[in-house]
One Martini backbone bead per residue (centre of mass of N, CA, C, O) as a GRO file, in nm:
protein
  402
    1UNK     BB    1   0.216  -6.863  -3.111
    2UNK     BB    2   0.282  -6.563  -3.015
    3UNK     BB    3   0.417  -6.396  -2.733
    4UNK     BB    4   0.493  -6.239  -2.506
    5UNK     BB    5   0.800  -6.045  -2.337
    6UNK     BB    6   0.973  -5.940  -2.030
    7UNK     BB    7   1.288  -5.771  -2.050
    8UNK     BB    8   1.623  -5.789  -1.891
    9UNK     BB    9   1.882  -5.591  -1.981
   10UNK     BB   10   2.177  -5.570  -2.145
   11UNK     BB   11   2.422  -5.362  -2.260
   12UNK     BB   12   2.740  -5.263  -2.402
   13UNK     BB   13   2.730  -5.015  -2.217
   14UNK     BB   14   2.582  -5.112  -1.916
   15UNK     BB   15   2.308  -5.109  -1.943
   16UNK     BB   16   1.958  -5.107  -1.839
   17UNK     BB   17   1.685  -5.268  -1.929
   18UNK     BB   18   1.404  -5.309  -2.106
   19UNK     BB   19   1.171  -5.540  -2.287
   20UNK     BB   20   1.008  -5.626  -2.578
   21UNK     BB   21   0.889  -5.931  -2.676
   22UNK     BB   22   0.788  -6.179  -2.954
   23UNK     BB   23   0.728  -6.503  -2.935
   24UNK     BB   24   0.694  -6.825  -2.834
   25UNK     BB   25   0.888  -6.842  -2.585
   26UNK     BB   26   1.175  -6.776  -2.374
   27UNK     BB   27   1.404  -6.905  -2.548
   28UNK     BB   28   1.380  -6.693  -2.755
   29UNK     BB   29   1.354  -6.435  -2.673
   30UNK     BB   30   1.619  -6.444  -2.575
   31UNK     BB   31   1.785  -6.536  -2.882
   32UNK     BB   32   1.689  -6.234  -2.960
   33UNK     BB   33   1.871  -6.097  -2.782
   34UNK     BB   34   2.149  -6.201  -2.824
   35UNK     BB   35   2.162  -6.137  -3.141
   36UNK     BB   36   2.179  -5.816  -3.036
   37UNK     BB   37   2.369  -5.787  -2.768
   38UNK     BB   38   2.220  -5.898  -2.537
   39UNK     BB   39   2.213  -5.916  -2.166
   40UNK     BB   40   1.999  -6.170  -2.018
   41UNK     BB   41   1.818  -6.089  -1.658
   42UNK     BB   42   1.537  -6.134  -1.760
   43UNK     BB   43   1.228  -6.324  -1.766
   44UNK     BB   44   0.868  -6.219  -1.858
   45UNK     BB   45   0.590  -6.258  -1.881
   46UNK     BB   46   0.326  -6.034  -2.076
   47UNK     BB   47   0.044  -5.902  -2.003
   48UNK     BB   48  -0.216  -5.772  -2.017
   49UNK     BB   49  -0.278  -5.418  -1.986
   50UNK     BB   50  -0.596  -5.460  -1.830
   51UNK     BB   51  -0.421  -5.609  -1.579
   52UNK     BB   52  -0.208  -5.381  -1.466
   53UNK     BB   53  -0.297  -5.099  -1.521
   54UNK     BB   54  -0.346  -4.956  -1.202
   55UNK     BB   55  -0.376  -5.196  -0.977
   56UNK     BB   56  -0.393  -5.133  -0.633
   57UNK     BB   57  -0.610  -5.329  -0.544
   58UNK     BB   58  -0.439  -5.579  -0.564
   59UNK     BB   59  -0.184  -5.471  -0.441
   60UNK     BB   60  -0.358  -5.479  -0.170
   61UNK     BB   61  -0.400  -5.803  -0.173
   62UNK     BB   62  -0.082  -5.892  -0.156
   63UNK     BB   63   0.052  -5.691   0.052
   64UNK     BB   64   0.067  -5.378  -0.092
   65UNK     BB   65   0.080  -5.032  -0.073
   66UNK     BB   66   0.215  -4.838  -0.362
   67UNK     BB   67   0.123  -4.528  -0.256
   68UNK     BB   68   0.272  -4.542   0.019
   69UNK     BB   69   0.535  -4.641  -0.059
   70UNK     BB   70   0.608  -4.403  -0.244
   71UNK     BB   71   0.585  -4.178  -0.058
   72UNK     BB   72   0.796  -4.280   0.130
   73UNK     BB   73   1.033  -4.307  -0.014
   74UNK     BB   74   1.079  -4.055  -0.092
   75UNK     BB   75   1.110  -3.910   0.193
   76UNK     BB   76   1.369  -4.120   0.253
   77UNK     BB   77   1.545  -3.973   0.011
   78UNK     BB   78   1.539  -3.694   0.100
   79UNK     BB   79   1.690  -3.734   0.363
   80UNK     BB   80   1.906  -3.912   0.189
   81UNK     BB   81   1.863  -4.188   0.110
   82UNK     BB   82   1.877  -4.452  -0.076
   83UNK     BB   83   1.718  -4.697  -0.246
   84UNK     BB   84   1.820  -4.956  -0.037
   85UNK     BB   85   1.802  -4.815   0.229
   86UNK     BB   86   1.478  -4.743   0.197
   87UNK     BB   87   1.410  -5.035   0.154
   88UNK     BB   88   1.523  -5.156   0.408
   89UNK     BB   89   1.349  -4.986   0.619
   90UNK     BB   90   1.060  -5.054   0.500
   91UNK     BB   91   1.092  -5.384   0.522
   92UNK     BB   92   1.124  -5.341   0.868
   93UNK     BB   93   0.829  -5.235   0.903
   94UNK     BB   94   0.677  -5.473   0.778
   95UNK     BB   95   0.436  -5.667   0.834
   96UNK     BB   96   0.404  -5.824   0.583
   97UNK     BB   97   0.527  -6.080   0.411
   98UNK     BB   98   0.511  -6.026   0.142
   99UNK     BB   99   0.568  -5.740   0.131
  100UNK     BB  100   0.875  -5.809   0.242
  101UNK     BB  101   0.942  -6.000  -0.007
  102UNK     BB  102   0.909  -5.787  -0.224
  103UNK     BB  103   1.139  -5.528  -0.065
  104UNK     BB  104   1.347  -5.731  -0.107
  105UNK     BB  105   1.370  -5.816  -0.396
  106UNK     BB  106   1.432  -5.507  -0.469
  107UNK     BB  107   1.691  -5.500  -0.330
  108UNK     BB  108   1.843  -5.680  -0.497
  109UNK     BB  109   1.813  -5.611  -0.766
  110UNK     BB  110   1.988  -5.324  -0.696
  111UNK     BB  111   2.232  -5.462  -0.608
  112UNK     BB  112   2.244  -5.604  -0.892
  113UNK     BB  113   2.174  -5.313  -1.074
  114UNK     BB  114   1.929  -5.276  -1.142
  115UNK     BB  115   1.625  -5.062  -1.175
  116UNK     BB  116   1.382  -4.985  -1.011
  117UNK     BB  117   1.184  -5.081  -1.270
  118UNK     BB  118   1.323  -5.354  -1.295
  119UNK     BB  119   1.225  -5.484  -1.040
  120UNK     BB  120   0.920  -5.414  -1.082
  121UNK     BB  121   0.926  -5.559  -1.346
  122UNK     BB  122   0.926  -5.865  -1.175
  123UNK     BB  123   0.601  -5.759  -1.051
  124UNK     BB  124   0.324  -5.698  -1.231
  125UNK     BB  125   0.109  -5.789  -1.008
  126UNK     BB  126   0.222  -5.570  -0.752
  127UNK     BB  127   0.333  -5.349  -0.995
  128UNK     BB  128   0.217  -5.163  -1.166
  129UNK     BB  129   0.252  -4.984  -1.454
  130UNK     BB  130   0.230  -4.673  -1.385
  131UNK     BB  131   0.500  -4.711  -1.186
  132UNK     BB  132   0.712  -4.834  -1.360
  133UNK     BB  133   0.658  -4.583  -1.599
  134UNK     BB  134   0.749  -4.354  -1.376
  135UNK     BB  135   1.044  -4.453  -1.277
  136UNK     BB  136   1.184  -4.469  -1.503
  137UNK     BB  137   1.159  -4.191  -1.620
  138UNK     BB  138   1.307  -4.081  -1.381
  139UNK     BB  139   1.569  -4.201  -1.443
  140UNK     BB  140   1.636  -3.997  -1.697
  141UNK     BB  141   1.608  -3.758  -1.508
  142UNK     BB  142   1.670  -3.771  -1.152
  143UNK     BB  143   1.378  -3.771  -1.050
  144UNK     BB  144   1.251  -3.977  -0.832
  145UNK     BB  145   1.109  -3.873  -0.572
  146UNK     BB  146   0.907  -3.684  -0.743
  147UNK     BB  147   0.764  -3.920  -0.880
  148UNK     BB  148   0.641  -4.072  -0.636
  149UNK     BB  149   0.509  -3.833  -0.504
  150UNK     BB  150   0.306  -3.806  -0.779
  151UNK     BB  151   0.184  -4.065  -0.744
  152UNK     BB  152   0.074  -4.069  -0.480
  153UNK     BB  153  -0.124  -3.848  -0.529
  154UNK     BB  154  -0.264  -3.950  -0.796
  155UNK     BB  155  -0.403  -4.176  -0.618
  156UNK     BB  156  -0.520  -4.016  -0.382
  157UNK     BB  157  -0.716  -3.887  -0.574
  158UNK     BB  158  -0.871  -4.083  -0.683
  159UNK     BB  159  -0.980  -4.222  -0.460
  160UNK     BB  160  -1.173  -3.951  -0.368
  161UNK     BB  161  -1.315  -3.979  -0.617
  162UNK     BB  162  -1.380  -4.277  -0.566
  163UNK     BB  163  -1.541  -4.154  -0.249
  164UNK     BB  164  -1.753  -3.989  -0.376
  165UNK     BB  165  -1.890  -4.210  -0.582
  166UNK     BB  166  -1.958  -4.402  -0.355
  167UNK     BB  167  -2.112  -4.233  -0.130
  168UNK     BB  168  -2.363  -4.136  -0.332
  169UNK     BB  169  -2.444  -4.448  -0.323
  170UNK     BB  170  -2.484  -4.536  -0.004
  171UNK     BB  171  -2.788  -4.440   0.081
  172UNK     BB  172  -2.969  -4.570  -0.134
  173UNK     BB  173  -2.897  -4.869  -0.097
  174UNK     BB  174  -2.973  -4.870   0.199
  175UNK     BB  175  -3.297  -4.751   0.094
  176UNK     BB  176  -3.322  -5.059  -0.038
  177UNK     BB  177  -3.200  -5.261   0.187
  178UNK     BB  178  -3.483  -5.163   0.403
  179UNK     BB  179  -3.709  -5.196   0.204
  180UNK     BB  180  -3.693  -5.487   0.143
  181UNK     BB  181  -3.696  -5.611   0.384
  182UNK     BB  182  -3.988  -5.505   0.479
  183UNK     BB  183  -4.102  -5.674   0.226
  184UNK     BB  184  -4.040  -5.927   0.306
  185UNK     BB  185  -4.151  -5.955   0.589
  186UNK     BB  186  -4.483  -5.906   0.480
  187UNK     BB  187  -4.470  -6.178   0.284
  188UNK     BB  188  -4.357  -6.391   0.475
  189UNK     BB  189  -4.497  -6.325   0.763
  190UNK     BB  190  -4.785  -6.097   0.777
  191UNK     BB  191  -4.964  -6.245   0.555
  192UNK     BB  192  -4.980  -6.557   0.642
  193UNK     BB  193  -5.129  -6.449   0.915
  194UNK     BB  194  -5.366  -6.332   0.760
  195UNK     BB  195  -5.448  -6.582   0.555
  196UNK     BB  196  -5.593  -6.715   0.801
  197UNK     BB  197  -5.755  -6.584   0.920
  198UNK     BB  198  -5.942  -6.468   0.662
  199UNK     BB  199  -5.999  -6.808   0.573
  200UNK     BB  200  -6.232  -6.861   0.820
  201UNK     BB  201  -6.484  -6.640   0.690
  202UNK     BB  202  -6.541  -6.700   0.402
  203UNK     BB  203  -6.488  -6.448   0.246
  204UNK     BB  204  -6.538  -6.203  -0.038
  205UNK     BB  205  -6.249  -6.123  -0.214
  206UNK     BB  206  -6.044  -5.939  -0.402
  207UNK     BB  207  -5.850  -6.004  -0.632
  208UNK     BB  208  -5.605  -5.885  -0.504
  209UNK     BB  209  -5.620  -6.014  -0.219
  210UNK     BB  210  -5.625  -6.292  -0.321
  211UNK     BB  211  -5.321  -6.304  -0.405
  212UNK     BB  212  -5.220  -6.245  -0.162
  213UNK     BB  213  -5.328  -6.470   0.017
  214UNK     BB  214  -5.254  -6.681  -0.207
  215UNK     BB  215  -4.950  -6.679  -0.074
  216UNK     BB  216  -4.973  -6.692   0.218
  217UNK     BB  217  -5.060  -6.985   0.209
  218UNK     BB  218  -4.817  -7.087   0.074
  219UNK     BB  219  -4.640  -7.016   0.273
  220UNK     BB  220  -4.765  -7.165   0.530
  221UNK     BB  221  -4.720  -7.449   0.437
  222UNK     BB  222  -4.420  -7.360   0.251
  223UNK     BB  223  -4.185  -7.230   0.474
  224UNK     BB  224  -3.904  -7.399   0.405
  225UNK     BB  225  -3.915  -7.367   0.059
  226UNK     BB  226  -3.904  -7.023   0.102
  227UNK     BB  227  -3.618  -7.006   0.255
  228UNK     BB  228  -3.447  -7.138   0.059
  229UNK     BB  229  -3.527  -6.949  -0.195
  230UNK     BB  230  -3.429  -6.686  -0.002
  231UNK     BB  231  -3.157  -6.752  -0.007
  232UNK     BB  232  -3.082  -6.794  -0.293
  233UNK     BB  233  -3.139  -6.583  -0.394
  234UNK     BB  234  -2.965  -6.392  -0.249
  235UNK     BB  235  -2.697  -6.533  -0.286
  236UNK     BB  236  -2.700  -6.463  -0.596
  237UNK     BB  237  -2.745  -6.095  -0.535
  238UNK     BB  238  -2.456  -6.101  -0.441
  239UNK     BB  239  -2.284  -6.190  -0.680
  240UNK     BB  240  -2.400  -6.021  -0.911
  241UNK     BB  241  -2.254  -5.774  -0.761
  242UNK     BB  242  -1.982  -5.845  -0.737
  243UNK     BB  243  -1.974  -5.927  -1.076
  244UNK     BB  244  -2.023  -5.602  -1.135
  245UNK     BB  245  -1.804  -5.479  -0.987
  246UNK     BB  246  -1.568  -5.599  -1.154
  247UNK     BB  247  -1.686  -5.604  -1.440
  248UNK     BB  248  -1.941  -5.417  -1.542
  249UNK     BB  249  -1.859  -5.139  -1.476
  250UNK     BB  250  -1.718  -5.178  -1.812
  251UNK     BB  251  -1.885  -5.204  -1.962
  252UNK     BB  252  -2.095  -5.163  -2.244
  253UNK     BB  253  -2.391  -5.141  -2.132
  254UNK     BB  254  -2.361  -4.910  -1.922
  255UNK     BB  255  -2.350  -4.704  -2.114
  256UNK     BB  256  -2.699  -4.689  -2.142
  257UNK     BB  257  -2.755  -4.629  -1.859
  258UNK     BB  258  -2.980  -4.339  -1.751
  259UNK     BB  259  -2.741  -4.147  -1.608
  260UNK     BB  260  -2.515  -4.361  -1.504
  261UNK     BB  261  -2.356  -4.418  -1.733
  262UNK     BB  262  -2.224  -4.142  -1.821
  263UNK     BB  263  -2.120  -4.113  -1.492
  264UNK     BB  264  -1.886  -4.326  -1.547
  265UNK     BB  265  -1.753  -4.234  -1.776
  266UNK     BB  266  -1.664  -3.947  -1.652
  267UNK     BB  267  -1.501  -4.065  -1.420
  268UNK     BB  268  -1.274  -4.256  -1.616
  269UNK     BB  269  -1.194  -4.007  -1.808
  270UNK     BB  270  -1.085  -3.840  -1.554
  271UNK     BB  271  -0.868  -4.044  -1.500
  272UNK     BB  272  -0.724  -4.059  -1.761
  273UNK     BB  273  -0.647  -3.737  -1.740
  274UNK     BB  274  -0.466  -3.753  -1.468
  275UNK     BB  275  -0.270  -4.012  -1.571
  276UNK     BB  276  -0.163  -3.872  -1.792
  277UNK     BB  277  -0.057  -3.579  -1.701
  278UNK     BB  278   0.155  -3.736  -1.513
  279UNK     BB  279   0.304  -3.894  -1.695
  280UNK     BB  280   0.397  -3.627  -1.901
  281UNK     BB  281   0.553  -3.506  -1.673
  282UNK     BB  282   0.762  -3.739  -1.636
  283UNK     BB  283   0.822  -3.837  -1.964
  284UNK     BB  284   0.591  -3.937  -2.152
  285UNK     BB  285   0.421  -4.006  -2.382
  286UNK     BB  286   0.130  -3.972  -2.519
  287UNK     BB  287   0.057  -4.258  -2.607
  288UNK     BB  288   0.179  -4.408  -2.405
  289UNK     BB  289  -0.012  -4.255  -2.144
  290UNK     BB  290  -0.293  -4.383  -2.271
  291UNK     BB  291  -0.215  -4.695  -2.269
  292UNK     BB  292  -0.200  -4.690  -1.938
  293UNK     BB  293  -0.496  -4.571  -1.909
  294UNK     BB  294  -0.690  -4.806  -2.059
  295UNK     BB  295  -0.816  -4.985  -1.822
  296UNK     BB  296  -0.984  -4.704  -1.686
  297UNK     BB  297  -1.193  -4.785  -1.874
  298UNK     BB  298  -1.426  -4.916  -2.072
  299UNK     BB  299  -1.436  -5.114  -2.355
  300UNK     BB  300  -1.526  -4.906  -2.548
  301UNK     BB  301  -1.367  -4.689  -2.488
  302UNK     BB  302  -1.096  -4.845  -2.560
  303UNK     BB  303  -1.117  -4.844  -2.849
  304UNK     BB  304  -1.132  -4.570  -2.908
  305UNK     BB  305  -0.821  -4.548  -2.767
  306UNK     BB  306  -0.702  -4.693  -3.003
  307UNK     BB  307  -0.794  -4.516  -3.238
  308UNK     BB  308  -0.651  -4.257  -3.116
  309UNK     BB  309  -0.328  -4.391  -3.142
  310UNK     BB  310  -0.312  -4.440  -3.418
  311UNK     BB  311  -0.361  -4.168  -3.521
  312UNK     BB  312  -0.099  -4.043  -3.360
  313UNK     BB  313   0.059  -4.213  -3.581
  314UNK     BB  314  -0.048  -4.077  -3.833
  315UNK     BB  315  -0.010  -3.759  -3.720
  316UNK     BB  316  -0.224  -3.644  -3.510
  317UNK     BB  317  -0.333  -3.519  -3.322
  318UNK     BB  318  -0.465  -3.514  -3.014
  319UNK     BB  319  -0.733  -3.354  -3.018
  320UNK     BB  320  -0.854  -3.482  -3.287
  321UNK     BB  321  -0.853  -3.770  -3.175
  322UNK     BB  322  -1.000  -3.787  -2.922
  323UNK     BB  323  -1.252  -3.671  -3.094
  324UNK     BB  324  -1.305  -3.873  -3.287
  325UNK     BB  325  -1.312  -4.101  -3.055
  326UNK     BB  326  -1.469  -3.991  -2.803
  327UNK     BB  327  -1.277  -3.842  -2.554
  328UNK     BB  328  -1.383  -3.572  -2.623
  329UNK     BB  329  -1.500  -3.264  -2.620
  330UNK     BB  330  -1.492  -2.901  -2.678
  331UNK     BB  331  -1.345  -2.815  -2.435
  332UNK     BB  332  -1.105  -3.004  -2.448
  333UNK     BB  333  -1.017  -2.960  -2.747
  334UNK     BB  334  -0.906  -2.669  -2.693
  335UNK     BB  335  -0.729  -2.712  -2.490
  336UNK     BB  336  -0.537  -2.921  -2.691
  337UNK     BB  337  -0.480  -2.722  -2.890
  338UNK     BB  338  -0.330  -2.515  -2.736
  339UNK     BB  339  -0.128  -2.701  -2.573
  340UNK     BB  340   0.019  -2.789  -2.858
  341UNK     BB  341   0.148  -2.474  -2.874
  342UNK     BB  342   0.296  -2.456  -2.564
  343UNK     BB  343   0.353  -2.758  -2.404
  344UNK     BB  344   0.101  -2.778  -2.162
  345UNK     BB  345   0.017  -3.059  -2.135
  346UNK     BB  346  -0.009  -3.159  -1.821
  347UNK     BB  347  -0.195  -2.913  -1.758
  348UNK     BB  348  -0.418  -2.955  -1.916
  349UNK     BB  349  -0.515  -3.258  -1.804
  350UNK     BB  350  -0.527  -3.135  -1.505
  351UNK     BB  351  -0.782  -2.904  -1.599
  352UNK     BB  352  -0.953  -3.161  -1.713
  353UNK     BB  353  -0.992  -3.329  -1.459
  354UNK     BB  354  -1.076  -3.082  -1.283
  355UNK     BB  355  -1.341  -2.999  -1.459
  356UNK     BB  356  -1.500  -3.320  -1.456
  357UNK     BB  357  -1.512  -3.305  -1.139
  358UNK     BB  358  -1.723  -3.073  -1.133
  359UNK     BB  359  -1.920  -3.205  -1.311
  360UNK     BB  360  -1.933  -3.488  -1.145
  361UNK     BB  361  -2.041  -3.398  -0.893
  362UNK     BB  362  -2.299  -3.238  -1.007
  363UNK     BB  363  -2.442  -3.518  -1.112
  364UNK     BB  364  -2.436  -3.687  -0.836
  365UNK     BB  365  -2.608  -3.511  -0.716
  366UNK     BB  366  -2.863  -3.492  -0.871
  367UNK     BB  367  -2.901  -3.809  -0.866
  368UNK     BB  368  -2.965  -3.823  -0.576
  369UNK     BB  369  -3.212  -3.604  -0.551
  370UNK     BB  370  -3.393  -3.757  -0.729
  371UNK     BB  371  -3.356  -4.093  -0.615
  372UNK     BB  372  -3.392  -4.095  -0.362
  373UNK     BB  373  -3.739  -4.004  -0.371
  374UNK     BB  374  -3.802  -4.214  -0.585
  375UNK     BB  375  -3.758  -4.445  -0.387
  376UNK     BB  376  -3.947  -4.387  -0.148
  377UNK     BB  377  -4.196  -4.381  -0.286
  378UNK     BB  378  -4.190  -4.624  -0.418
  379UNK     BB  379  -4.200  -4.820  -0.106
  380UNK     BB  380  -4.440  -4.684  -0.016
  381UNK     BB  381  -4.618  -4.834  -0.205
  382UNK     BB  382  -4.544  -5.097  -0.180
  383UNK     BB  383  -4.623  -5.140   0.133
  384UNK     BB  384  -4.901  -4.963   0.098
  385UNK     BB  385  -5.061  -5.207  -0.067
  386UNK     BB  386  -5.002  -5.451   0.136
  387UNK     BB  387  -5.134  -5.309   0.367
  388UNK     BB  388  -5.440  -5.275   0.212
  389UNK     BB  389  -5.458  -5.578   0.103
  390UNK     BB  390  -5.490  -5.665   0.420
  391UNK     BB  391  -5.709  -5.512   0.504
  392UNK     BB  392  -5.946  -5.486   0.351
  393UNK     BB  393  -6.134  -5.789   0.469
  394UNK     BB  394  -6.145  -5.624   0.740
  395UNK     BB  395  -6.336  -5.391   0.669
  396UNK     BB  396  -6.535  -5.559   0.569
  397UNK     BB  397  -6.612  -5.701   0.825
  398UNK     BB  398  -6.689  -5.452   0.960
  399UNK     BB  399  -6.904  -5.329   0.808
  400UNK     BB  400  -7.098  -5.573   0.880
  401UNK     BB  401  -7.120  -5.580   1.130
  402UNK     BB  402  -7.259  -5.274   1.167
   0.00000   0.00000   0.00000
């Protein structure tokens, strides 16, 4: 079974460039280059699309942020400095070891001639596919500065949206974990020293507070394997949300969830649509910027966006490509219909990424103000529930007594 590899290669005009290649091994792949008259230096495993594109935040747990590096070096370009200059200044200031050792291996690459983005493409886990295929780009335009400086800020806008889609989740969420620990204290705590009291008066109780007090009871006898259960518990639902936040928040399942799937998907696609704008801008074709773009979708949507670069390859327009795919509305549509007449594709789609900012904004504060108050009333019911079913048979015993 043949895998992918991507080289570096020399061409016979003196040329470097980069090269995807399917082989067998590294070694048919060279063979496969040199019979074609290029020399090959370097050869690497080339990973899937969804695994490189775009994770910034990989790139920031191996010890550098690719976003803040793209800004400074761009700075220190425009200030007179080299690409090696600027990069062994940016290396000199780096506290991570880490991170300084992908910016001195930078500086080798480009000082033994390599282009900047094959040497960052020889870090494929480190320097996303996203800034290496903006870098290249720029490369044949001769305005690196400006292309990496827009990458920066392109991250920047991300980052901001889905700080905005972040934080309108944060207040319920602490609403609904400070709601349970209340609950979780009155079951485990509350419940079972009420079980003893009532239990000594030997009254009929509601079959209500009877089922309260019978877990009560069971509480207080098995106290230590209460505790275990419930860190059990606690700890699995900790995996669980952290295994959502990783993988499920692109699954398919999520897409149905109603109010929450909508508006997560609105959120990838409005990703989608500023990260290919900005792609367009630098100089790559609309459908190779879609496929980088393809991993920022949830798994659904990205077939989706299989089939409609698929479109684009038989000849298919951009707008109608992804209204077939179901990745544009009319809104959309109508805007990539003018912009094909115009040639400005990078403005249409930084406008539509623009307009469903605004639109995502407004869908956010609506879910929240809705879900705000339902969460608030479901915990004071369940909480006064419980405190009803534990009173009620000390009212009964006042009752009885006068």
């Amino acid at each position: 079974m043949n895998a992918a590899f991507e080289l570096v290669v020399r061409t016979a005009q003196g040329r470097v460039k980069l090269l995807a290649v399917n082989a067998a091994d590294a070694a048919t792949a060279r063979a496969q280059a040199a019979q074609d008259g290029l020399q090959v230096l370097g050869c690497t495993p080339r990973t899937g699309m969804a695994g490189r594109v775009g994770d910034e935040r990989t790139a920031r747990r191996l010890g550098l942020d690719v976003a803040n590096l793209c800004y400074e070096l761009a700075s220190l370009m425009t200030a007179g400095l080299s690409v090696v200059e600027a990069l062994r200044t940016l290396a000199a200031k780096e506290r991570s070891s880490a991170g300084r050792a992908a910016l001195l291996d930078l500086v080798q690459g480009v000082s033994e001639g390599l282009p900047l983005s094959a040497a960052m493409g020889r870090h494929p886990g480190r320097f996303p596919a996203l800034v290496v295929a903006t870098v290249s780009a720029s490369e044949q335009t001769g305005d690196l500065s400006t292309s990496l400086r827009r990458y920066a800020e392109h991250q920047q806008t991300l980052r901001a949206l889905r700080d905005k889609v972040v934080g309108a989740a944060v207040y319920p969420l602490l609403l609904l974990a400070v709601g349970g620990l209340v609950i979780v204290f009155l079951i485990a705590v509350v419940v079972p020293k009420f079980a003893v009291l009532i239990e000594s008066t030997h009254r009929e109780l509601p079959w209500s507070s009877q089922l309260l007090m019978s877990w009560g009871q069971f509480a207080a006898q098995h106290g230590a394997a209460v505790a275990v259960a419930a860190a059990a518990l606690s700890t699995l639902l900790v995996a669980l949300t952290r295994h959502l936040v990783r993988t499920g928040a692109r699954a398919a399942w999520m897409d149905s969830v109603p109010v929450i799937g909508r508006t997560l998907r609105q959120f990838r696609q409005t990703q989608l649509y500023r990260t290919t704008g900005m792609l367009v801008r630098g100089g790559i074709a609309a459908p190779r910027a879609l496929q980088l773009g393809a991993s920022l979708l949830g798994d659904a949507d990205r077939r989706r966006l299989d089939h409609a670069v698929r479109l684009i390859h038989e000849g298919r327009g951009l707008s109608s490509a992804l209204l077939a795919a179901e990745l544009a509305d009319p809104v959309a549509t109508s805007m990539l219909s003018v912009a094909e007449r115009t040639g400005a594709l990078a403005d249409t789609l930084e406008r539509i990424a623009q307009f469903n900012e605004s639109r995502l904004q407004r869908s956010v504060e609506l879910a929240g103000r809705l879900f705000e108050p339902m969460l608030m009333i479901v915990i004071g019911l369940v909480v006064g529930a419980i405190v009803v079913l534990m009173y009620l048979p000390i009212f009964d015993l006042a009752s009885s007594l006068q």
